[in-house]
N, C-alpha and C positions, 0 to 999 in steps of 0.2 A: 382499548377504550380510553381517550384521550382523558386528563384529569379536568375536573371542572372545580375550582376555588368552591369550600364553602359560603354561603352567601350571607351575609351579616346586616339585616334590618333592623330600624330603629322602630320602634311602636308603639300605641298607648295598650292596655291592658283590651280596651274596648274592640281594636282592629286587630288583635293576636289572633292568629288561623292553627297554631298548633294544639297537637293534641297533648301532649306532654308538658306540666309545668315545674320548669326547674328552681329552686331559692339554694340560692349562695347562701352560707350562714357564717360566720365564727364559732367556735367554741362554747363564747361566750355567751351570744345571743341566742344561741340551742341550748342551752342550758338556761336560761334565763325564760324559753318559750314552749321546754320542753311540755310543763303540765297544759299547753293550749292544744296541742295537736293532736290531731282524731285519732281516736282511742286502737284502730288498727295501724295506724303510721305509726306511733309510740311506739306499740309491741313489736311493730319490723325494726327500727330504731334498737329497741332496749334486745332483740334476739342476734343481732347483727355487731352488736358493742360497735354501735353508730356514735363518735364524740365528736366529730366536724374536723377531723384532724382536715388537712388541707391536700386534696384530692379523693377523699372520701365518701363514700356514695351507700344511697340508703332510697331503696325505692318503693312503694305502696299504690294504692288503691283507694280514692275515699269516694264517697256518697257526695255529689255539687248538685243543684239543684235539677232532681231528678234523675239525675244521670250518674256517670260514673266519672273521677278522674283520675289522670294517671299524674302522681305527685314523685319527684324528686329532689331530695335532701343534698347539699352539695357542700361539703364540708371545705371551709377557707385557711382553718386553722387558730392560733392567737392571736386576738387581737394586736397583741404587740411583737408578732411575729418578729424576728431578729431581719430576715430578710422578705419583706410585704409582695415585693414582687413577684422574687419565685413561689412562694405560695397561689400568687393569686392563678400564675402561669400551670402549678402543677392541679390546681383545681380543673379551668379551663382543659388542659391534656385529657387530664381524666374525663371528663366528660364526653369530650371528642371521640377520644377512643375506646368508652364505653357504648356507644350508640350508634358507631359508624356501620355498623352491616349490620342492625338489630330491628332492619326492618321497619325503624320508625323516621319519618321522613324530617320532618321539623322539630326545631325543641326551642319552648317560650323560656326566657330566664328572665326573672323577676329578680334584679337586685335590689329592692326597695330596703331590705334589712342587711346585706351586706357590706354593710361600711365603709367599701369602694369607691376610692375617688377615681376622676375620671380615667388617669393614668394610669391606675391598676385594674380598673374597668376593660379599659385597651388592651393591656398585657393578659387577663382572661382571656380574650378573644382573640388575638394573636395566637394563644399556646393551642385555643381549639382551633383555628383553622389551619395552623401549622402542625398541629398532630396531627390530621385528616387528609394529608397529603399524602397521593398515593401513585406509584408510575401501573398503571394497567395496560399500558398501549400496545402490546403486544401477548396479554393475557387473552387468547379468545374463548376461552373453556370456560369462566369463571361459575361455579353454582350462585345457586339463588343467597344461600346463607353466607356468600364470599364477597358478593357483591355489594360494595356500598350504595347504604342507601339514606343517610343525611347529609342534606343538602341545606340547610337554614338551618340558625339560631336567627331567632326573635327577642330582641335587646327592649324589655320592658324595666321603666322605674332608674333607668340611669343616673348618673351624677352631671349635673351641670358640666358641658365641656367635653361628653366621653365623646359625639358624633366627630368634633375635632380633632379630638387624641386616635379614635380608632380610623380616620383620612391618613394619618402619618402611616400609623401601624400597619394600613393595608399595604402601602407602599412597601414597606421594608418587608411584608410577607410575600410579595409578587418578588422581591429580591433574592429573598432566601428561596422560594418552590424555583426561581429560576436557576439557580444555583444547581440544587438538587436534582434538575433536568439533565443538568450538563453534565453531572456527576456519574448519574444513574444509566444514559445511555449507552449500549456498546461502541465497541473503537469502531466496528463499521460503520455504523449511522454520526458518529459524532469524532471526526478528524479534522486535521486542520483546517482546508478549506469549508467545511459543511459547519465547522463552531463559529466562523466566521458569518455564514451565510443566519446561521440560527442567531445569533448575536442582532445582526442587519434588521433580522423582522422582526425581533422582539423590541427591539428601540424604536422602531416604527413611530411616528408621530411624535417624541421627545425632541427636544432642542440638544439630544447629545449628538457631537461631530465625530463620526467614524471613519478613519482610514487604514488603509491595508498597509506593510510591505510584504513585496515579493519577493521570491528564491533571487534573483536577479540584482533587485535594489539593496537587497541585505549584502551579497556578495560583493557590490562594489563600495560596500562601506565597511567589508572589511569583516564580517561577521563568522570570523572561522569558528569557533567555540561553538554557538548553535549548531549553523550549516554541519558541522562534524556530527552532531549530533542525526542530524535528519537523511546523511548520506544513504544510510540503507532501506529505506522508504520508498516505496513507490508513491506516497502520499506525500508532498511539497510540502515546507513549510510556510506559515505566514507568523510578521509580526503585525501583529492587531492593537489598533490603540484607539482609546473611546475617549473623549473630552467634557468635559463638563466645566461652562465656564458661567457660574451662577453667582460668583464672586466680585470683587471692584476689576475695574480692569489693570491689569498691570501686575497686579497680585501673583506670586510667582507660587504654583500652584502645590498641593498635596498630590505624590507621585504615588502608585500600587502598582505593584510590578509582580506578576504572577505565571506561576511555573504550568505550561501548558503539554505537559507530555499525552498524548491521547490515547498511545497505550506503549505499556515499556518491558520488551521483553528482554530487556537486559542488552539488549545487543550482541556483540560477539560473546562477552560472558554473562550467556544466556541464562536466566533466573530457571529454577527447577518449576515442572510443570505441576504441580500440585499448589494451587493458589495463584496461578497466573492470571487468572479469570478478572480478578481483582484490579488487575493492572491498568483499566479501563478507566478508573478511578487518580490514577497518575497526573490529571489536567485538574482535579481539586483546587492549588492556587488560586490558576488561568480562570475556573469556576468561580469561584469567591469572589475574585475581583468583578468578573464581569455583573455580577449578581448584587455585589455593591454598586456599580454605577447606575446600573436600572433602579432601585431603590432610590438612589441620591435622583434621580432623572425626575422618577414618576413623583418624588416628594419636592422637589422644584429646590434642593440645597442651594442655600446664600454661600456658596467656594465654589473657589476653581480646584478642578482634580484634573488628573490626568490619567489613566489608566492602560499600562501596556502587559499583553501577554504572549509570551514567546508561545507557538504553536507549534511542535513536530511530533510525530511517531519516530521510538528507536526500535527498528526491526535489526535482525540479523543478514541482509544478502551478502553475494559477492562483494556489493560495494562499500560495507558497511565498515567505517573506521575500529583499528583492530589496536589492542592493547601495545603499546609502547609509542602510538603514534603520538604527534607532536602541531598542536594547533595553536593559531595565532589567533585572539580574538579582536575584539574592533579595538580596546586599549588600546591594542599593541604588545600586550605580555602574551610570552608563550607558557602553552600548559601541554605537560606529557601526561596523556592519557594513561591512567595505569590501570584504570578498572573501566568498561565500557558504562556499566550499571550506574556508575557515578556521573549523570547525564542531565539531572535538572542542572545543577549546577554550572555548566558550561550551557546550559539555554540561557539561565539567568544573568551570568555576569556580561552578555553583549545587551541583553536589554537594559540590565543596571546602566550601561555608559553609553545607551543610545537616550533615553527619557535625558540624563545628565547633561548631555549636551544638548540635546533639543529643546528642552525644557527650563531648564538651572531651576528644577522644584525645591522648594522650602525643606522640604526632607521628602525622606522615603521609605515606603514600610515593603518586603517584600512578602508573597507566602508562598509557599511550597510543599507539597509531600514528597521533601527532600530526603527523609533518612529511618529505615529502623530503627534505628541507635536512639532516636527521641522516643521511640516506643519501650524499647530498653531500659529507657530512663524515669517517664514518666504517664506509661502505658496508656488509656485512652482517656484520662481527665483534665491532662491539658497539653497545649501545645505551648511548644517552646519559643522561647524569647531571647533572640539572643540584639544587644545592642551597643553602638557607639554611643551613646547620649543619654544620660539619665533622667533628665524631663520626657524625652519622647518615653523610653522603657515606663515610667510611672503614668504617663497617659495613657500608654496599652493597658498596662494591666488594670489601672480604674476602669476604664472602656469594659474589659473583660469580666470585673465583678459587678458591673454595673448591667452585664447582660446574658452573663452565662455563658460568656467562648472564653472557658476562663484560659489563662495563660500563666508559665512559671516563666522565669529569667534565669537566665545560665549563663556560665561563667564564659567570657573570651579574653585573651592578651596575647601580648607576644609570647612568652611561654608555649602557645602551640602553634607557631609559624615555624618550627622546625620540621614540626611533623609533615608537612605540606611543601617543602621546599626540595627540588626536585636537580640533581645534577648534572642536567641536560639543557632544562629549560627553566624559565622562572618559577614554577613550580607544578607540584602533581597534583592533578584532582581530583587523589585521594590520599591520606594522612597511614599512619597504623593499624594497629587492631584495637585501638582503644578507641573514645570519646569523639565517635564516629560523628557526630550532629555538631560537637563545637569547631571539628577541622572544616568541616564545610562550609560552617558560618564564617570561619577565616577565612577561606576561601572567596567567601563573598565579600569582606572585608575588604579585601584587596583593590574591589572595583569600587569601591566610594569615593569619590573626587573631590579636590576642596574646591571652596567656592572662592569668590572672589578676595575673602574676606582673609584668607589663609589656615581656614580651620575646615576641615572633613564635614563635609553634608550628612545631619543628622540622620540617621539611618537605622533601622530596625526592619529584623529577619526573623518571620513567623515560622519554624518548621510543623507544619499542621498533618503529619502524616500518621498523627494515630488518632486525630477527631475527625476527619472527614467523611467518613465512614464507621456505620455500629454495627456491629454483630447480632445486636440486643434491643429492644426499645428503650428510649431515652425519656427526658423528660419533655423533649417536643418533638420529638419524632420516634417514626416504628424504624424496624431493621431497616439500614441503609444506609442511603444518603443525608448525611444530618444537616447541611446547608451552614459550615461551620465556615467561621470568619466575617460571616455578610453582617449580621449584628453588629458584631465588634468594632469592623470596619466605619460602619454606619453612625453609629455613638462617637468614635473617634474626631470623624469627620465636622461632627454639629459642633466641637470645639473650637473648629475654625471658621464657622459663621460666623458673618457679620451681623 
C-alpha cells in the first residue's frame, strides 16, 4: 500500500468535518483552566496525572449540544520550555502516533490557547506528519487494527503566519519521507541505476538540473577508487549529480556529497550474515543528500547547491577487488586496499575531487554511513563531525541543535596520518584497531584541494552511520528509517540565502 502524506487543512471552527477535537495546552494554561472543564474530562485528567507535560495526552467524552464529543487534551509542556520546538515537535509526534491505526480518520486541533506562534505551529505539524510516515508497499496482509487510518489534521485558531511557515515545513517533510524512501527500500528495488531513475520522477516538475555519469565516463576520468569498489556487481555504477541554482549567478555554490552504497556485503571480506539485511541502508548519505535537494527544490531556496552521490553495490564475485589490491583514484593518489569493507570511503574521495574540480564549491559537507567506530563512539544520538574549518563545524552543529540531527565533533590532525599511510602506495584505506571513524575522516582529508586562494576548501565529514536508522521509535519517527541529515542539511543551507 503505497504511503499517502498526511493531509494538513487550514479551517475556521465553523467548516471543521472532524469528529475528534484536539487543544494544545501548556502547563500552565491547564492548570490555569483546569476548574472550567467538564466535570468527566477533569476526572479522566486528574485519574490519568494529566499535567500537559509536552506530548501528553488525556482523552474524554463530554455532552455538546445534544450529542456527544470526543475531546482531546494535548499537553505542550512550560511555557518557558528550555527548548519550544522540540516540545512543540514531541506533542505533534504524540498525537500522530497516538491515532494513526485507531480508527479515527480526521482530528480538528484547536490552537486558540496554545501560545503557538506560527513557527512552532509548523514544527507541531511537521512532527505529526513525519511520525505518520509509513513504508506499507509491500505489506499485503495488513489487519484492520494495523491499518492506518488518519489521514487529516484540521489546523483551527492558528497564529498569524502558520499557513506560511507550514508551505516551507511541508517541503522539507516531502524531503525528509523522501529520504526515508530511499533508505527503507531493498537493494533490489533500489540500486544504482533504479535511485537514479526514482530520483528523475521525483524531481519531476522542479527547476532542479539532473545528470548522470556512467561506468565509462567515470573510467575515463580516472575513477579507480569507486569503479574498484563497484567491480564485483552486476549492478553498474553511476555518479548522480542534482543542481540547484536558486542563487546570484556566479556564486560558487554549497557542495553535498554523499555516500551511495546500495548494499554492502563487505565484499571479498565478507561482513557475517547475521544483520546483513541492514546493509540495504548503506546509501543513507546518497539518501540525505538527495532528500535535501528535493526539500531545497520544492521550497524554491535563494543558493546555488550542487549535490553528487557516488552510486555502487559492493558484492563479492570473481571479479570483485581483493585485499592488498592497489587503486589509483581520479587525484592521482594511490590507495592499497587493505580491508574490502572499507568501501564508502574510496566512493567518496573520487566524488570529493570530481564536484572540486567541476564545480570550485565554497565548501563541502559530506555524509556517509561510513564506520562502526562512530557507533562505538557515540552510539545512536549523534553523528559525527569531523572538520577542517571551525566556522563551517559551528554552523553544523547550530544547524543540528537548531533541528534535532544533532551532531558531535571529533578530533582530526596529523597525529593519525600515520595510521593510514601505507608502504606501497600513498596510503591504506584503512588505519589500526583503534579510532576507526577519525582514520577515515583522514582519509577523506586527503582529497580536499586548495582553492585558488592557497588555503584547503572548507570541508566537513558527517559520519551518520548510527542515526540513520532506529531500532526503536524516535521523537519523529517509528522503527526505521529516521530521514536523518535532511533537516540539518536544509537549516544549514537557509544560511547561505540571499
Amino acid at each position: 500500500m503505497p504511503y499517502t502524506p498526511l493531509q494538513i487543512a487550514f479551517l475556521t471552527a465553523a467548516d471543521a468535518g472532524a469528529g475528534v477535537l484536539v487543544r494544545p495546552l501548556t502547563a500552565e494554561a491547564f492548570a490555569a483552566g483546569q476548574a472550567d472543564l467538564p466535570a468527566t474530562l477533569a476526572e479522566a485528567a486528574r485519574a490519568a496525572r494529566f499535567a500537559a507535560k509536552a506530548g501528553q495526552l488525556c482523552e474524554g467524552f463530554v455532552a455538546q449540544d445534544g450529542g456527544v464529543l470526543r475531546l482531546v487534551l494535548l499537553g505542550l509542556g512550560a511555557a518557558d520550555e528550555a527548548d519550544p520546538r522540540a516540545a512543540a515537535e514531541k506533542a505533534g509526534a504524540a498525537l500522530s502516533a497516538q491515532y494513526q491505526t485507531s480508527g479515527v480518520g480526521a482530528l480538528a486541533v484547536d490552537f486558540a490557547d496554545s501560545g503557538l506562534d506560527a513557527a512552532h505551529t509548523a514544527s507541531f505539524l511537521l512532527a505529526a506528519r513525519l511520525r505518520g510516515w509509513r513504508h506499507d508497499v509491500y505489506r499485503t496482509r495488513l489487519s484492520a487494527d494495523q491499518t492506518p487510518s488518519l489521514t487529516r489534521i484540521e489546523v483551527l485558531n492558528a497564529a498569524d503566519g502558520t499557513q506560511a511557515a507550514w508551505a516551507e515545513a511541508a517541503a522539507l517533510a516531502e524531503g525528509v519521507e523522501f529520504t526515508r524512501e530511499l533508505v527503507t527500500e531493498p537493494a533490489n528495488v533500489i540500486y544504482p541505476e533504479s535511485f537514479v531513475e526514482r530520483c528523475r520522477m521525483r524531481f519531476a516538475g522542479t527547476d532542479a538540473q539532473i545528470s548522470v555519469l556512467e561506468e565509462a565516463e567515470m573510467r575515463a576520468l580516472g575513477m579507480g577508487a569507486l569503479l574498484g569498489v563497484a567491480q564485483g556487481s552486476v549492478r553498474t555504477p553511476r555518479l548522480l549529480v542534482i543542481r540547484w541554482n536558486g542563487g546570484a549567478a556566479g556564486d560558487a555554490p554549497v557542495a553535498l556529497v554523499g555516500k551511495g552504497v546500495t548494499f554492502d556485503t563487505g565484499g571479498i571480506c565478507l561482513k557475517p550474515a547475521g544483520g546483513m539485511e541492514d546493509m540495504k541502508w548503506d546509501m543513507g548519505g546518497a539518501g540525505a543528500v538527495a532528500g535535501t535537494m528535493l526539500a531545497i527544490a520544492r521550497r524554491k531556496a535563494r543558493a546555488n547547491v550542487v549535490a553528487v552521490m557516488g552510486l555502487v553495490e559492493n558484492m563479492p564475485d570473481g571479479n570483485a577487488q581483493r585485499p592488498g589490491d592497489v587503486v589509483t583514484s581520479m587525484s592521482g593518489q594511490t590507495i592499497e586496499v587493505i580491508n574490502t569493507d572499507a568501501e564508502g570511503r574510496l566512493v567518496l574521495c573520487d566524488a570529493l575531487t570530481w564536484v572540486q574540480r567541476e564545480h570550485k564549491p565554497r565548501l563541502i559537507i559530506d555524509l556517509a554511513t561510513l564506520t562502526g567506530a562512530i557507533i562505538g563512539s557515540l552510539a545512536h544520538e549523534y553523528a559525527g563531525l569531523f572538520s577542517n574549518n571551525d566556522d563551517l563545524a559551528a554552523q553544523l552543529t547550530a544547524a543540528g541543535q537548531a533541528t534535532g540531527d544533532q551532531l558531535w565533533r571529533m578530533p582530526m590532525g596529523p597525529v593519525y596520518d600515520k595510521m593510514i599511510d601505507s608502504p606501497i602506495a600513498d596510503m591504506k584505506n584503512v588505519g589500526g584497531k583503534f579510532g576507526g571513524s577519525i582514520t577515515a575522516a583522514q582519509f577523506l582529508a586527503r582529497y580536499v584541494e586548495k582553492g585558488a586562494d592557497g588555503k584547503a576548501t572548507p570541508w566537513a565529514h558527517l559520519d551518520i552511520a548510527g542515526t540513520v536508522w532506529a531500532d526503536k521509535p524516535g521523537a519523529t519517527w517509528a522503527k526505521g528509517a529516521t530521514g536523518y541529515g535532511v533537516r540539518l542539511l536544509d537549516a544549514f543551507v537557509r544560511g547561505y540565502e540571499g
